[in-house]
N, C-alpha and C positions, 0 to 999 in steps of 0.2 A: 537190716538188709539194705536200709536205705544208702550207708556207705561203702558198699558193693558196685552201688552202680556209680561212682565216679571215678574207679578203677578201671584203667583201660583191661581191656577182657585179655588181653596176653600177663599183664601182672594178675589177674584174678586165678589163673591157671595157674601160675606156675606159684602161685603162693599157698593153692590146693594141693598143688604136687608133691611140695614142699611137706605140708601138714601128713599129707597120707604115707609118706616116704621114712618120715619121723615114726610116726605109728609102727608102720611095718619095725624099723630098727627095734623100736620098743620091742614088740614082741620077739624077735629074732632074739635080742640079749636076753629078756627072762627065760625063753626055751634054753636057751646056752646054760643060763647059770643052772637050772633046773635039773637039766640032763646031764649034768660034769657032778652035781650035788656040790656047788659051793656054798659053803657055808658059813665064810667069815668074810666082814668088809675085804681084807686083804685079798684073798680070791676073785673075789670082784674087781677088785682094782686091775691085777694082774689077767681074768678077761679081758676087763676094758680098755687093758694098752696091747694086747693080743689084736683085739678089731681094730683099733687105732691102729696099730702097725700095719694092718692087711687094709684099710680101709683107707686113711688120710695119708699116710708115709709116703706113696708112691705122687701121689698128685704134691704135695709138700717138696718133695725131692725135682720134681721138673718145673716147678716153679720158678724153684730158687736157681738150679742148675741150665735147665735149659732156655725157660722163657725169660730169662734174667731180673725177674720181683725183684724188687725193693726187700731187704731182708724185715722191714716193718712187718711188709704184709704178711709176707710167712709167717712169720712172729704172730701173728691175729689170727692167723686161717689156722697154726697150729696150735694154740688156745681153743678156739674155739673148737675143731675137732675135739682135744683133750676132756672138753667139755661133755661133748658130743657121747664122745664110747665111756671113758673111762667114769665120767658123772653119772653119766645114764646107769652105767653095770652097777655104779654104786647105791644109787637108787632103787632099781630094780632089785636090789641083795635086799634093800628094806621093806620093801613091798612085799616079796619072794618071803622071808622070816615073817613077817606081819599074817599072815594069811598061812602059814606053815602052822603056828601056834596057837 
């Protein structure tokens, strides 16, 4: 806890925000894959570029188009989304089979 406090209290928050924001996602993709009954990686993949599409695409798109990025970063920001949904649904499928059997 002791490297808590050398964090100014606005990075502390928003790195909590972060954490709990992740979680929430978590559960949001296992109910998804749950309730649709996917049941093969492919499926999961195919959510997890469904949330990506609804989720990073539009911030991805006025990045590049309106706020004029550097197309590197987009290139990073949409990795790491890719990451984000479509990694996560795919994880989630093996958690989701794990705990099914």
């Amino acid at each position: 806890m002791d490297h808590l406090l050398s964090l100014p209290v606005y990075r502390y928050i928003s790195l909590t925000l972060f954490h709990a924001d992740f979680h929430v996602q978590t559960y949001a993709v296992a109910a998804l894959i749950q309730l649709t009954e996917t049941v093969s990686y492919k499926g999961a993949a195919s959510l997890g570029a469904l949330v990506f599409a609804a989720q990073t695409l539009p911030s991805l798109v006025t990045s590049l188009f309106y706020e004029k990025r550097p197309s590197a970063y987009v290139g990073v920001r949409a990795a790491s989304g890719l990451l984000q949904t479509v990694g996560l649904a795919v994880i989630s499928q093996l958690n989701v089979a794990r705990t099914m059997y």
